[in-house]
N, C-alpha and C positions, 0 to 999 in steps of 0.2 A: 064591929069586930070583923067582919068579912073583908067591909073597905080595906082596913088595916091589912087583912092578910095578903089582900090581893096585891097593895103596894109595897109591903115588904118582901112579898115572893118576884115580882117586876123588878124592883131593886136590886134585889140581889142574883138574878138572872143578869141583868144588862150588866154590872158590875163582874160576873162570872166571863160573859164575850168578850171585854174589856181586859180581863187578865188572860185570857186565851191568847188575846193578839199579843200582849207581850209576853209572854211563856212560849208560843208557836216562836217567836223572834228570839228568842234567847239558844232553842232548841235549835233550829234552823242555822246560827250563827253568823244574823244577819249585823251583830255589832263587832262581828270579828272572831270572836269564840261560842263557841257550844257548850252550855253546862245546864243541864236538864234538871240536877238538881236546886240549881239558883230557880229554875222557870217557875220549877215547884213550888219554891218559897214564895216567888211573887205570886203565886197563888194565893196562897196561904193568908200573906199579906194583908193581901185586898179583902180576900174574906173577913179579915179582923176590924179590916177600919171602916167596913158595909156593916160588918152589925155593930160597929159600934155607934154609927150614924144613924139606923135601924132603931138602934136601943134609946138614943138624945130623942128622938121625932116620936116614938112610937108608943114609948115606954108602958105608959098610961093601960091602952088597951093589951099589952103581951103580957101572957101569964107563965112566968115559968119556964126551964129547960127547955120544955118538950115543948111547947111553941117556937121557941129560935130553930131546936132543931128540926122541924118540919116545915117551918116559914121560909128560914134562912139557909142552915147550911145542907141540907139536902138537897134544894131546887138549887141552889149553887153549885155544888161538887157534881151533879148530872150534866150541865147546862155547861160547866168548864169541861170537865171529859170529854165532852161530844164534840163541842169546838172545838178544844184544843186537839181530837187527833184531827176531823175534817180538817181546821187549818197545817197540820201539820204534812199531811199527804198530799193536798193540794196547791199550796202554795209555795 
């Protein structure tokens, strides 16, 4: 159970950096236009198709809601905010 969580909370962290950089690039208007609420989505996104990746591999050992969200989309949505303003100030 531990293993699991540790790999699912990894997962979906590196997956969170990953929609940073493109949400920072959206923000930023490095494709031509700026639209902050698109970046958001692709947030959003990625969040959905990490747990649902999450959920195919992991299934087995996750119990419940309140495991996704303390695996998944908590260390997710910290780990994008953080990135995405760092990226977005600095780059």
């Amino acid at each position: 159970m531990v293993d699991t969580t540790i790999k699912v909370v990894t997962i979906h962290i590196v997956a969170a950096l990953i929609a940073a950089v493109f949400s920072t690039s959206f923000s930023l208007g490095w494709f031509g236009f700026k639209n902050e609420v698109l970046a958001l989505a692709i947030g959003i996104i990625i969040l959905y198709f990490t747990g649902q990746l999450c959920q195919k591999k992991f299934s087995d050992d996750m119990d419940g809601f309140s495991a996704w969200l303390w695996d998944g989309i908590v260390p997710f949505y910290f780990a994008y905010v953080i990135a995405w303003t760092i990226f977005f100030n600095y780059l």
